[in-house]
SEPATI-810194 format. One line per field, with one value per residue (C-alpha): residue number from 0; x, y, z. Coordinates in pm, 1 decimal. Layout:
<tivexs>
n: (NUM;...) .
x: (X;...) .
y: (Y;...) .
z: (Z;...) .
</tivexs>
This chain:
<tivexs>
n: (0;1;2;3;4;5;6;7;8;9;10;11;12;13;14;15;16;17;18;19;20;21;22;23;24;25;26;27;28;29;30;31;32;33;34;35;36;37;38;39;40;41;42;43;44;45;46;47;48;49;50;51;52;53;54;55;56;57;58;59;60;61;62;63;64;65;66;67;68;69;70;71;72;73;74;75;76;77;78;79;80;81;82;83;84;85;86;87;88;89;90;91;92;93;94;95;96;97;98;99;100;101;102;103;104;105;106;107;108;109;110;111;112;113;114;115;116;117;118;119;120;121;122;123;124;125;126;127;128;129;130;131;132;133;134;135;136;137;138;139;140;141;142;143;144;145;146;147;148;149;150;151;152;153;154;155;156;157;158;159;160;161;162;163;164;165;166;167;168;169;170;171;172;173;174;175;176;177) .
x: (6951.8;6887.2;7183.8;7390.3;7284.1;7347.0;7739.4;7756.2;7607.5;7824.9;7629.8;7517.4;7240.3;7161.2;6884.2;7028.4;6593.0;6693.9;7038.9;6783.6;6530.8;6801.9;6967.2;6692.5;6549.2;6867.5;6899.4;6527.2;6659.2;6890.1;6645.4;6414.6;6666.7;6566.0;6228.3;6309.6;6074.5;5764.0;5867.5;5866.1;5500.3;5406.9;5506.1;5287.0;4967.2;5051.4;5069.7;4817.7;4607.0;4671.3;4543.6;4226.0;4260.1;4359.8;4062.9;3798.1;3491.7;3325.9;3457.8;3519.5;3595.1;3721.1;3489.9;3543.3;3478.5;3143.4;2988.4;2837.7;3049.1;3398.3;3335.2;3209.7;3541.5;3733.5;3532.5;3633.0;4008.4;4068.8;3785.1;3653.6;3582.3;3699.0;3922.7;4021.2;4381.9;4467.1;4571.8;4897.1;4903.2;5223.4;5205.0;4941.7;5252.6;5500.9;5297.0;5113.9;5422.2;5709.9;5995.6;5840.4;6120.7;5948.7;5851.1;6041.0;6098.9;6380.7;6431.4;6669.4;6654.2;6560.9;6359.1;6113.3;6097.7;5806.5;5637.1;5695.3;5942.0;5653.1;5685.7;5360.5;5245.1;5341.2;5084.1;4800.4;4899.2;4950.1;4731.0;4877.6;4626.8;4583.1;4512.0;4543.2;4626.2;4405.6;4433.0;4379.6;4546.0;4638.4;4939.6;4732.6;4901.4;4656.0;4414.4;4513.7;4280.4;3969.0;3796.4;3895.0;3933.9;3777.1;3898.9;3895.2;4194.7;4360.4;4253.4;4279.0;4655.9;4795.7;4630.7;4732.6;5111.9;5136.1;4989.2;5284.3;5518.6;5367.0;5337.7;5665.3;5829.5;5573.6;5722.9;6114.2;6003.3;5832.0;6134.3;6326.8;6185.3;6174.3) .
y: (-12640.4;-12867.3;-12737.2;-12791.7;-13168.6;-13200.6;-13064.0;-13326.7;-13637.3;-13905.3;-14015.6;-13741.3;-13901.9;-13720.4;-13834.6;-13799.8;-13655.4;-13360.8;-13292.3;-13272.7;-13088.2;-12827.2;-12771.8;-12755.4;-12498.1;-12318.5;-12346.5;-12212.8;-11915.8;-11828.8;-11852.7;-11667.5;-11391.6;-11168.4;-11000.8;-10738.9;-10917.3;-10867.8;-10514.5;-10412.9;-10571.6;-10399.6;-10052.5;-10097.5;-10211.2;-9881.7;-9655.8;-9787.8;-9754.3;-9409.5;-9322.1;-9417.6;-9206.6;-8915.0;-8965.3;-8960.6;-8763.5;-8725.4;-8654.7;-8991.2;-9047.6;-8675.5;-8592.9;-8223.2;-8168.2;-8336.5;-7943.6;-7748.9;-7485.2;-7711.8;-7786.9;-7410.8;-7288.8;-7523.6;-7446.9;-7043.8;-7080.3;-7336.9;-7349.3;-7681.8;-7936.1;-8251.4;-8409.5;-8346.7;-8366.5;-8193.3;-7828.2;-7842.3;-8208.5;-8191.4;-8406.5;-8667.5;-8700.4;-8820.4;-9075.2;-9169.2;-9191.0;-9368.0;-9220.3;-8859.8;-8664.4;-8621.7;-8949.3;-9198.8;-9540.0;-9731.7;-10137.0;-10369.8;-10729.9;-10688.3;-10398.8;-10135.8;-9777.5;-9601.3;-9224.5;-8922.0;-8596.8;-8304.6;-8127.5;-8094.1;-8422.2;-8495.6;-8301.6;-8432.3;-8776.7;-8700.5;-8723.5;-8403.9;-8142.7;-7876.8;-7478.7;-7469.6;-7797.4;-8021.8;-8352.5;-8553.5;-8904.8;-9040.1;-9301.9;-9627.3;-9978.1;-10148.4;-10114.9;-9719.4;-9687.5;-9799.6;-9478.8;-9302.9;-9600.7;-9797.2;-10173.9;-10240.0;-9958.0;-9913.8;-10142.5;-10448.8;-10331.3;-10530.7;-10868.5;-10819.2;-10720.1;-11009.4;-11225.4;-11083.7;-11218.1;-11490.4;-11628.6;-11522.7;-11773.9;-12037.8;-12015.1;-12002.9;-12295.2;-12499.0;-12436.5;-12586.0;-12916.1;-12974.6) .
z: (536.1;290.4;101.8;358.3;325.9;-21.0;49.9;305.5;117.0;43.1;-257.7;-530.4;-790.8;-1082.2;-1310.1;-1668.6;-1710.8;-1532.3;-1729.9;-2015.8;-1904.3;-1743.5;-2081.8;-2286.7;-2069.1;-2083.8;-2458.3;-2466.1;-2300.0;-2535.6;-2820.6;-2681.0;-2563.6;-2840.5;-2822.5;-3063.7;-3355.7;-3143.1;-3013.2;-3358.2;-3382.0;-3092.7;-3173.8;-3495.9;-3262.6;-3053.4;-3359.1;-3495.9;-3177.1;-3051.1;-3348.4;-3284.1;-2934.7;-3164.2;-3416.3;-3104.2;-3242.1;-2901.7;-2537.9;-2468.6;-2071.9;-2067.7;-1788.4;-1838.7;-2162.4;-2136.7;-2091.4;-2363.5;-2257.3;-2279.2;-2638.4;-2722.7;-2556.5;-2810.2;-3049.5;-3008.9;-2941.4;-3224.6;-3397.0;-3391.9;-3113.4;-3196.0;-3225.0;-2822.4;-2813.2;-3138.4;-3183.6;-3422.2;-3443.2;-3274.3;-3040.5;-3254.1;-3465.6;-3226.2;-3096.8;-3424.7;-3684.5;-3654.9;-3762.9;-3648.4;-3441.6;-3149.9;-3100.1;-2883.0;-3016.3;-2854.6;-2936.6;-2871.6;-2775.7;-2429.9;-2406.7;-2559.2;-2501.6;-2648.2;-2617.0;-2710.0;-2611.2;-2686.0;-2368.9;-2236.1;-2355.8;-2000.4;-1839.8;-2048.0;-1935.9;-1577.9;-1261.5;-1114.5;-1032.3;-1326.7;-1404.1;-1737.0;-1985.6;-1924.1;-1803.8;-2151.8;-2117.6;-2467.6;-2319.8;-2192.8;-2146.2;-1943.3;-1608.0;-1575.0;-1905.9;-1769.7;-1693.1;-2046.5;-2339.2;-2538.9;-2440.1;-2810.9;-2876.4;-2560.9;-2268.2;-2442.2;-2554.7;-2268.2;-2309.0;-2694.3;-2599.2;-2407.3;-2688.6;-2893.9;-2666.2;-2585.7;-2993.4;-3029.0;-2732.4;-2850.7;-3207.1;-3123.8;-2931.9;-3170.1;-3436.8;-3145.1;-3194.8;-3497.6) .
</tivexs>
């Protein structure tokens, strides 16, 4: 309605303030278009932090493998306990390196894709119910990693990821001013 208004006015004002304002926002926009600087900053904080998941010397919030008899059946078909999630390495390596050719590591200005492509890496991660991999969740961005990280490595990724960001914008800003 109040659209309709404006159409209809016989006098438009326009406060020279808001001209401002409006294109400085818009030229902020344009600076801070690219986010591909932090990205890169925040792959290195998720290498760097899965592995720490990878390197976990104790069962961590893996409820199942809590038992005597869970680390004793590890122990048998691989011959040692910990670290939980590693067998070949396989999949530590696509989520640990960059560079490795399983992992997944697409950047560009606008967006981040990050993982990994070993197959049943999947299944560790998911919620799904299980017979025989099981469920060992080594992908954690933020609130879904309460019940198996340590805030330090993996819950606190978010508030850090955002602080990327964040101190990125804030910068392109300030060089704006000055």
């Amino acid at each position: 309605m109040a659209e309709d208004l404006q159409d209809k006015a016989f006098i438009k004002m326009t406060l020279d303030n808001a001209l401002a304002f409006e294109s400085a926002i818009h030229k902020a926009v344009k600076k801070c278009i690219d986010l591909s600087e932090p990205f890169d900053i925040i792959a290195d904080d998720f290498y760097k932090s899965e592995q720490a998941i990878f390197n976990l010397k104790s069962p961590g919030g893996y409820r199942d493998f809590k038992s005597e008899k869970s680390r004793q059946s590890k122990l048998r078909a691989v011959g040692f306990a910990y670290p939980l999630l590693k067998r070949s390495g396989r999949l530590q390596r696509s989520v640990t390196q960059r560079g490795d050719g399983e992992g997944i590591l697409r950047i560009n200005s606008k967006y981040m894709i990050i993982g990994t492509s070993v197959p049943y890496g999947i299944f560790h991660n998911s919620d799904e119910p299980r017979k025989k991999i099981p469920q060992r969740k080594f992908l954690f961005i933020g609130p879904e990693s309460r019940e198996f990280a340590n805030k330090q490595w993996a819950g606190g990724r978010l508030v850090r990821w955002v602080g990327t960001i964040e101190g990125h914008v804030a910068a392109v800003l300030k060089d704006m001013k000055t």
